[in-house]
N, C-alpha and C positions, 0 to 999 in steps of 0.2 A: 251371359254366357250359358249355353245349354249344358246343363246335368242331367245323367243318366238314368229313369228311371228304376233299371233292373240290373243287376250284375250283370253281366253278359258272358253265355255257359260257356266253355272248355270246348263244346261243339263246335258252338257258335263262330269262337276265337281261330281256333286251328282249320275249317272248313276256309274261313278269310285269308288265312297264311298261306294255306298250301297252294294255292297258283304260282305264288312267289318261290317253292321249293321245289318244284318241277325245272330242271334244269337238263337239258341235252348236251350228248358229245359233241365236242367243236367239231365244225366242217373242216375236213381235210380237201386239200388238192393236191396232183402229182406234181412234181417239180419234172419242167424238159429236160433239162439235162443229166441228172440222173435216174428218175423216174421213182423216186421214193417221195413216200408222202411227206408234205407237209403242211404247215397253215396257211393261209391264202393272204397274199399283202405281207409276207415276210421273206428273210434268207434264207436259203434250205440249210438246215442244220448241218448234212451230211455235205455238200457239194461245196455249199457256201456264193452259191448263183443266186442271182434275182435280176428278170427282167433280161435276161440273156448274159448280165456281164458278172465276173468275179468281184464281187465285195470285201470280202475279206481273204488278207494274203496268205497263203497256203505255208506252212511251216513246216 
C-alpha cells in the first residue's frame, strides 16, 4: 500500500476541495400556465400544472 511521504499542506488540501464547493443557482424555468418560475421536471408550486395537466387538486 502506498504511504505518504510528506504531510500534505492546508494549501495543498483546500485548493483539492474547493472545485467540489463551487456550487450554482438551480436553473429555473417558466411554468405556461402561470408563468412563475419554477424547476424544470417538476409541479409548479404556485399553479400545481405539469405538462399541461392539473396534478394536484386545488382546495
Amino acid at each position: 500500500m502506498a504511504v505518504p511521504k510528506r504531510k500534505t499542506s492546508k494549501a495543498k488540501t483546500s485548493s483539492r476541495k474547493s472545485a467540489n464547493m463551487v456550487k450554482s443557482a438551480p436553473a429555473l424555468s417558466v411554468c405556461p400556465q402561470c408563468h412563475e418560475p419554477k424547476l424544470p421536471h417538476r409541479v409548479c408550486p404556485n399553479c400545481n400544472y405539469y405538462d399541461g395537466k392539473s396534478i394536484v387538486a386545488d382546495e
